[in-house]
C-alpha positions as CSV (number, residue, x, y, z in Angstrom):
1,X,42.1,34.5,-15.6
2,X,40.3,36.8,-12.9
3,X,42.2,39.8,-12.1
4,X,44.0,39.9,-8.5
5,X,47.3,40.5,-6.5
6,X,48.0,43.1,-3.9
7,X,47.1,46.6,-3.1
8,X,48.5,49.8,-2.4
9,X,46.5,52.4,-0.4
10,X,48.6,55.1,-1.7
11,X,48.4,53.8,-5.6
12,X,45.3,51.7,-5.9
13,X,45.1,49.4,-9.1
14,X,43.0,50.9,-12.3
15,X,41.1,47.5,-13.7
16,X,38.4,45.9,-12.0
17,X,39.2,43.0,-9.7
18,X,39.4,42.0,-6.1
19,X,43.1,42.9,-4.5
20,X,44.2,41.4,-1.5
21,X,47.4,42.2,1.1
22,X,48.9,39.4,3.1
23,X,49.7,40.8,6.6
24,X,50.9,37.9,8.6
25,X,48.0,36.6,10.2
26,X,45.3,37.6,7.5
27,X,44.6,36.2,4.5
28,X,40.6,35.9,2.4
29,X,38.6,33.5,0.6
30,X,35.1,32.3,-0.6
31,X,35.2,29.1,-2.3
32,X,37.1,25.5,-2.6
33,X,38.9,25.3,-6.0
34,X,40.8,22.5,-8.3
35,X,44.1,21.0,-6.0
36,X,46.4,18.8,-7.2
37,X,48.0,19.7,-10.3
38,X,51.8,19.7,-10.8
39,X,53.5,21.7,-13.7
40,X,56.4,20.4,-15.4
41,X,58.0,21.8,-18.3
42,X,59.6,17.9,-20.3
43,X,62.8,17.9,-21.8
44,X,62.5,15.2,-23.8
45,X,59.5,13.4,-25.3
46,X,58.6,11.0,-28.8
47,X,57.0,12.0,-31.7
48,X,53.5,11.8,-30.6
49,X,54.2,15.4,-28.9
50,X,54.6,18.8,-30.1
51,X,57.5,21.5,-29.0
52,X,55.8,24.0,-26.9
53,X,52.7,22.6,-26.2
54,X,50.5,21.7,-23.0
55,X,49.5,18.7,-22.6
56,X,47.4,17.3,-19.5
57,X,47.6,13.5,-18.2
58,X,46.1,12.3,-15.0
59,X,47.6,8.5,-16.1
60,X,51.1,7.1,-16.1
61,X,49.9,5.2,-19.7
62,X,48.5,8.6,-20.8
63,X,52.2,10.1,-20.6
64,X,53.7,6.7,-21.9
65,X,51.5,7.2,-25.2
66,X,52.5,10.8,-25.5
67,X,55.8,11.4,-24.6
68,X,57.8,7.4,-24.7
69,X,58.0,5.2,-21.9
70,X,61.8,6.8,-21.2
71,X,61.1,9.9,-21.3
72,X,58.0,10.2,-18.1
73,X,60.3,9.3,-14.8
74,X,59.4,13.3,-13.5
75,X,55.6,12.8,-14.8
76,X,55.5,9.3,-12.9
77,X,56.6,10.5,-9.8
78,X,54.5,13.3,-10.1
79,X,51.5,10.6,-10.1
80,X,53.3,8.7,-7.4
81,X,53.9,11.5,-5.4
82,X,49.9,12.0,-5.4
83,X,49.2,14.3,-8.1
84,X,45.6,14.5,-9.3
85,X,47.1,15.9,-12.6
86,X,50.5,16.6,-14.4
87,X,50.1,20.1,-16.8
88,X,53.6,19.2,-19.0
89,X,55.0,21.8,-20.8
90,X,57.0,20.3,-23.9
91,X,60.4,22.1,-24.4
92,X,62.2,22.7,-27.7
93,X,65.0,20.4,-28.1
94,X,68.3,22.0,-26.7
95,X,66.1,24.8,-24.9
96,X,68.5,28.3,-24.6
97,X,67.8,31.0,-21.6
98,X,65.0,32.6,-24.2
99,X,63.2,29.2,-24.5
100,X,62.8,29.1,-20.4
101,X,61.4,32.4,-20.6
102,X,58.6,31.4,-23.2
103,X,58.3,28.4,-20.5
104,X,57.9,30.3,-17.7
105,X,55.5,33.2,-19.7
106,X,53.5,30.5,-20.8
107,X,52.7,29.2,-17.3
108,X,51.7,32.2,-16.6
109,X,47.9,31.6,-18.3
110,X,47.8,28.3,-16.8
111,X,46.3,27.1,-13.5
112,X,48.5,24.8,-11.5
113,X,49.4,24.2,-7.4
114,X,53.1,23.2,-7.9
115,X,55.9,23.7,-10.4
116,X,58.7,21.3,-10.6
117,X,61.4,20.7,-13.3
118,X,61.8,17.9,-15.0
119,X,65.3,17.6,-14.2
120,X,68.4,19.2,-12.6
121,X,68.3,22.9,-13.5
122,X,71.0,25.7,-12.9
123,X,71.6,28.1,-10.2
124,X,70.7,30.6,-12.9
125,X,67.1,29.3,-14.0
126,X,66.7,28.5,-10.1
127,X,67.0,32.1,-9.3
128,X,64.7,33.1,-12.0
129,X,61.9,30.9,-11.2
130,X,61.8,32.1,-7.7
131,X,61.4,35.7,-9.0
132,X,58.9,34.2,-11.0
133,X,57.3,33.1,-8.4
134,X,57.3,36.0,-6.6
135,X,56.1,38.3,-9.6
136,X,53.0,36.0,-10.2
137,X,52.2,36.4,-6.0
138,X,52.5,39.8,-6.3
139,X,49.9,39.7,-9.0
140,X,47.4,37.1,-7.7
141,X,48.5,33.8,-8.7
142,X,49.7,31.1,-6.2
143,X,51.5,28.0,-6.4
144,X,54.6,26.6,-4.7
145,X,57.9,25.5,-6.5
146,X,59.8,22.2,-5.6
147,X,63.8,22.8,-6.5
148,X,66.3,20.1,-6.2
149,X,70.0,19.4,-6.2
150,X,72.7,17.2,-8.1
151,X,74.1,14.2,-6.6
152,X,77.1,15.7,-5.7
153,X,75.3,18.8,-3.9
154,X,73.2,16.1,-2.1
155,X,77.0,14.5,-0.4
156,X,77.4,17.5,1.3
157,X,74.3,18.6,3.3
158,X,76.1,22.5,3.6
159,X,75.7,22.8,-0.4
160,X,72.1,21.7,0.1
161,X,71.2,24.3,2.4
162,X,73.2,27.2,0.9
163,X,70.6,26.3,-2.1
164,X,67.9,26.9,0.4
165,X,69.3,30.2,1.9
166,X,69.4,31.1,-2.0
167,X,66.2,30.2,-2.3
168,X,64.9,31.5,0.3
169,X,60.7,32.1,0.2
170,X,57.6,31.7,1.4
171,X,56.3,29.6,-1.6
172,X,59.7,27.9,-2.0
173,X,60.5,24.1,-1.2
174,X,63.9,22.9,-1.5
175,X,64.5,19.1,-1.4
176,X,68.6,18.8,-0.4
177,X,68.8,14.8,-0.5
178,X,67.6,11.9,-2.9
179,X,67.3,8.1,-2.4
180,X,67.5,4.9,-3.7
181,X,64.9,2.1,-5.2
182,X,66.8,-1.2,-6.0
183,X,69.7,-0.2,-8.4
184,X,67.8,3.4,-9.4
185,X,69.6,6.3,-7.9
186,X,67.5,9.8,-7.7
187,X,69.5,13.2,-6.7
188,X,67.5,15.2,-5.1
189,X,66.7,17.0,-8.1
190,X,65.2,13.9,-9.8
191,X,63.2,12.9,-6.7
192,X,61.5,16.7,-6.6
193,X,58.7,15.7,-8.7
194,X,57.7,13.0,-6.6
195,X,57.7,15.4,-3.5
196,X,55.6,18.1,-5.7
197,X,53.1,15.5,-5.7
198,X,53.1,14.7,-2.4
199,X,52.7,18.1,-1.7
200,X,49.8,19.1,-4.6
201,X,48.3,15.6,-3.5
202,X,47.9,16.3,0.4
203,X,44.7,18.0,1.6
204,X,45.1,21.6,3.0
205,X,44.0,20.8,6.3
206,X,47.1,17.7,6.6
207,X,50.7,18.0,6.6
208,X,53.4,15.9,4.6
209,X,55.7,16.0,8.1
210,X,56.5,12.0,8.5
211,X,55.4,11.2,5.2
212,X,56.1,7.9,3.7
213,X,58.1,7.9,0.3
214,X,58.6,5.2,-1.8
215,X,62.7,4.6,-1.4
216,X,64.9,2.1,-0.4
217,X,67.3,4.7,1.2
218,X,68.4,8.4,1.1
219,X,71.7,8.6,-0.5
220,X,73.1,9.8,2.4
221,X,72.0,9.5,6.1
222,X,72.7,12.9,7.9
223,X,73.5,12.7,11.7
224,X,71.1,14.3,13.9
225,X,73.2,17.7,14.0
226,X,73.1,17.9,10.3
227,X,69.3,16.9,10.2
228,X,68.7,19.7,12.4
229,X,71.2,22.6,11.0
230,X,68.8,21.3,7.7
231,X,65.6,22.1,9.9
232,X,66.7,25.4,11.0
233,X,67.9,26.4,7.6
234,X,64.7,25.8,5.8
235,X,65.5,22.5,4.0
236,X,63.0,19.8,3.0
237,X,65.3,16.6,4.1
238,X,64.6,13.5,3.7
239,X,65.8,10.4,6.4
240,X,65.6,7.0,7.2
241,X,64.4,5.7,10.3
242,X,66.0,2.0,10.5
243,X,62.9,1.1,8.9
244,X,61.4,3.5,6.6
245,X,62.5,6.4,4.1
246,X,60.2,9.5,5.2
247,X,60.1,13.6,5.2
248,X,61.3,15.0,8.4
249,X,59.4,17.8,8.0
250,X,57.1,19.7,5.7
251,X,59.1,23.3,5.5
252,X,59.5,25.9,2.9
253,X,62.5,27.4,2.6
254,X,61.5,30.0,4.1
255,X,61.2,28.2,7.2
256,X,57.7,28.1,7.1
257,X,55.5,25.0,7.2
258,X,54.3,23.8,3.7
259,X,50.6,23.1,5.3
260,X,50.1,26.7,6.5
261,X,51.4,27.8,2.9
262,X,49.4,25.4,0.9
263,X,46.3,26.7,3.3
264,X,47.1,30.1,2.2
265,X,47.5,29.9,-1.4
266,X,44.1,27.8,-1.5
267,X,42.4,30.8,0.3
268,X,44.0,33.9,-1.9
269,X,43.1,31.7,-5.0
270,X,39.5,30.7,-3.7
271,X,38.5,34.4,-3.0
272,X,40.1,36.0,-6.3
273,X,38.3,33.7,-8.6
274,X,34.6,33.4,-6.8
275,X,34.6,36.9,-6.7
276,X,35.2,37.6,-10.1
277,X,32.4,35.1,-10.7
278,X,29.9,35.8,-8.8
279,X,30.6,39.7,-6.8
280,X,32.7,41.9,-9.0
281,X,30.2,44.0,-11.1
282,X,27.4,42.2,-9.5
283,X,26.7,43.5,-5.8
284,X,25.8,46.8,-5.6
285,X,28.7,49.1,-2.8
286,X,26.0,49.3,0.0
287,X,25.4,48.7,3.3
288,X,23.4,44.8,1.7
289,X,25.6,44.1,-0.8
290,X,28.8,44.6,1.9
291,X,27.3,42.3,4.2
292,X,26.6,39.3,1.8
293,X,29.9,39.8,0.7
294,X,31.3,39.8,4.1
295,X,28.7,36.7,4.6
296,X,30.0,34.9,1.6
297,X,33.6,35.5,2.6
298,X,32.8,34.1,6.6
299,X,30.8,31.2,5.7
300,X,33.8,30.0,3.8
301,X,36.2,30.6,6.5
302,X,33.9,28.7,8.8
303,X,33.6,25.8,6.5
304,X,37.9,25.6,6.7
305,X,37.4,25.7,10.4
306,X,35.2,23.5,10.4
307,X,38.0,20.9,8.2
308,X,40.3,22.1,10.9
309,X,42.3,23.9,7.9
310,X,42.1,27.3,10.5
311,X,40.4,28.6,13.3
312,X,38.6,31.5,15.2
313,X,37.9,32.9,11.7
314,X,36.5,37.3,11.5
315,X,35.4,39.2,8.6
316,X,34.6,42.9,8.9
317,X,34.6,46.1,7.1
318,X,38.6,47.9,7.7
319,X,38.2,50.6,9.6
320,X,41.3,52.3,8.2
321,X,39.8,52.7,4.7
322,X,36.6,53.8,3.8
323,X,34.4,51.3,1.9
324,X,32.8,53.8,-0.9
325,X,32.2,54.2,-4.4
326,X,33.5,50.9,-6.2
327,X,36.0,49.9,-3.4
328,X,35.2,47.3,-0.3
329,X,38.0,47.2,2.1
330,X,37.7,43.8,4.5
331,X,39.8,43.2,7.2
332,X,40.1,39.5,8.1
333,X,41.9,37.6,10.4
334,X,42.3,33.6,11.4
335,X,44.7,31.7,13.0
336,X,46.6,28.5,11.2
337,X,46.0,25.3,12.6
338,X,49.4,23.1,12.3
339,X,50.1,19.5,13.1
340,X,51.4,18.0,15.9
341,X,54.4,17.2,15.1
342,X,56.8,17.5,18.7
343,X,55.8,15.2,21.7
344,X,57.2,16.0,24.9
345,X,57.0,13.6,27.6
346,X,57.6,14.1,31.9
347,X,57.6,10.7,33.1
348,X,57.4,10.4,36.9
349,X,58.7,7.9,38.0
C-alpha cells in the first residue's frame, strides 16, 4: 500500500511518500481509482467459508455459495444498495473485543470505499471504529463508515441523533431509522448496508439526497420538526413521501454532505497512489520535474471539473515552504460543486 497521510512542517515524516494536509478548501489528486466496494466483516456463514478470511463477491449467488443463503441479508443489500463489490471479512464464531481488533487491523491492508457491519454493533465497537477511521485518515487511507441503530433506538428519533452527536465526523454516516418490505422489518442498523451501497455505488460527481430505496415504509414517520432537528444534527434519515420511501438528505454526521466527502476521499486516494506509481523516486526535484508534477496534478483536477465533481481548480508551488532537496510542497485549491437540493420560489401574482 503506497505510503501517505498528513504532514507536519515542524516534524516531517522519515519514509518516502507523498503527504498531504486537508485545509478546508484544499485537497490533491492525479488519477481516477477503483469505487464501489463495501467492507463487511459476516457474523455468520456455512461451511464453504473460513474464520478470518476475505473473501470478494460482486454476485448475490456468489455469497449464497459461500456463506448459505441465510446468512447474506448485509451482503445483498450491499449489492442492492449499488455496490460494485462486497470485501467480507469472516468473523470467528462468538467474536470477543480482541477478535474486532484483528477485524479492524486486518482492514487495514485492504482497499475498500465503505465499511458497514453486518449487524447491530455496540456503542463500544461504534466508538472504536470511528477512531479507526480517524487513525487510518490520519495516515492516508480513506473510506466512510455507515453505523446504524436498534429498533428500539430507531422509536425515538432523540436516541438516533445522540448516536450521531457521538459519532460525530467527517467520514461518518449514521442512518437513525429503518423500514419495512412486506412482512420484513429492518432497524436501522440492518438497513445500513444497503445505504453503504448506495453510497459506494453513486458517482462522485452525484448525490444520494432524494434517493429512492427499496422499502415499503420507514418504521416510523418523523414530523417535519423531527425531520429537521435530524437534519441539523447530522443524521442520515430516511422518509416517506405519501408515495415513496427515500433519503432526505445525503449528510455525514458531521453535518457535511456525503458528495463533497465521497469527492474528497476519491481525490486524497487518487493522488497518494499515482504518485507512488509513477512520481515518487522518479522525477528529479527541479524546476521540470515540479512542473509535470504540478501538470499531472492540474490536468486531473480539470478532468473532475470537467465531470462537474469541482470547479475553478489551481495548482502551484507553496510559497510558505521551500520546495528543495527531496520535498515538493503544492498548494492547491478548488471549490466543491453540490447539488441542488433547496428550491425557492416568489410567485407574483
Amino acid at each position: 500500500m503506497a505510503t501517505g497521510g498528513g504532514w507536519n512542517p515542524t516534524d516531517l515524516p522519515k519514509r518516502p511518500g507523498l503527504y498531504l494536509n486537508f485545509v478546508e478548501a484544499a485537497a490533491a489528486a492525479i488519477k481516477g481509482g477503483a469505487r464501489g466496494v463495501v467492507a463487511i466483516p459476516l457474523l455468520t456463514y456455512g461451511a464453504g467459508a473460513t474464520a478470518k478470511t476475505f473473501y470478494t463477491v460482486e454476485k448475490e449467488k456468489e455469497a449464497q455459495e459461500l456463506f448459505g443463503a441465510a446468512n447474506i441479508e448485509s451482503i445483498r443489500l450491499a449489492l442492492m444498495g449499488g455496490a460494485k463489490q462486497v470485501l467480507v471479512y469472516t468473523m470467528p464464531a462468538d467474536p470477543t473485543a480482541d477478535d474486532y481488533v484483528d477485524m479492524r487491523e486486518a482492514f487495514d491492508s485492504r482497499l475498500f470505499n465503505v465499511f458497514v457491519f453486518d449487524q447491530e454493533a455496540d456503542a463500544t465497537e461504534q466508538d472504536l471504529t470511528k477512531a479507526w477511521v480517524a487513525r487510518n485518515r490520519s495516515e492516508g487511507k480513506h473510506f466512510a463508515v455507515v453505523f446504524g441503530g436498534t429498533t428500539a433506538d430507531d422509536a425515538d428519533p432523540a436516541a438516533g441523533n445522540a448516536r450521531t452527536a457521538r459519532l460525530k465526523d467527517d467520514y461518518v454516516a449514521n442512518l437513525i431509522d429503518g423500514g419495512k418490505v412486506g412482512t420484513t422489518t429492518y432497524s436501522s442498523a440492518e438497513y445500513a448496508p444497503y445505504i453503504a451501497g448506495l453510497i459506494a455505488g453513486t458517482a462522485i460527481n452525484k448525490s444520494i439526497t432524494y434517493a429512492q430505496v427499496p422499502l415499503d415504509d420507514v418504521n416510523k414517520r418523523l414530523t417535519n420538526a423531527q425531520i429537521t432537528a435530524a437534519l441539523e444534527a447530522g443524521s442520515l434519515v430516511l422518509v416517506h413521501d405519501g408515495e415513496k420511501v427515500k433519503v432526505e438528505q445525503g449528510l455525514m454526521t458531521s453535518g457535511k454532505k456525503i458528495r463533497a466527502i465521497r469527492a474528497r476521499q476519491a481525490i486524497a486516494t487518487d493522488i497518494t497512489k499515482t504518485a507512488a506509481d509513477a512520481y515518487i523516486g522518479k522525477i528529479d526535484n527541479n524546476p521540470d520535474g515540479q512542473a509535470a508534477l504540478i501538470s499531472a496534478i492540474k490536468a486531473y483536477l480539470e478532468r473532475l471539473e470537467a465531470s462537474n465533481v469541482l470547479m475553478d481548480p489551481a495548482v502551484t508551488l507553496d510559497p510558505e515552504y521551500e520546495s528543495v532537496g527531496d520535498s515538493v510542497y503544492l498548494l492547491i485549491s478548488f471549490a466543491h460543486v453540490d447539488s441542488i437540493e433547496r428550491i425557492f420560489l416568489t410567485i407574483n401574482v
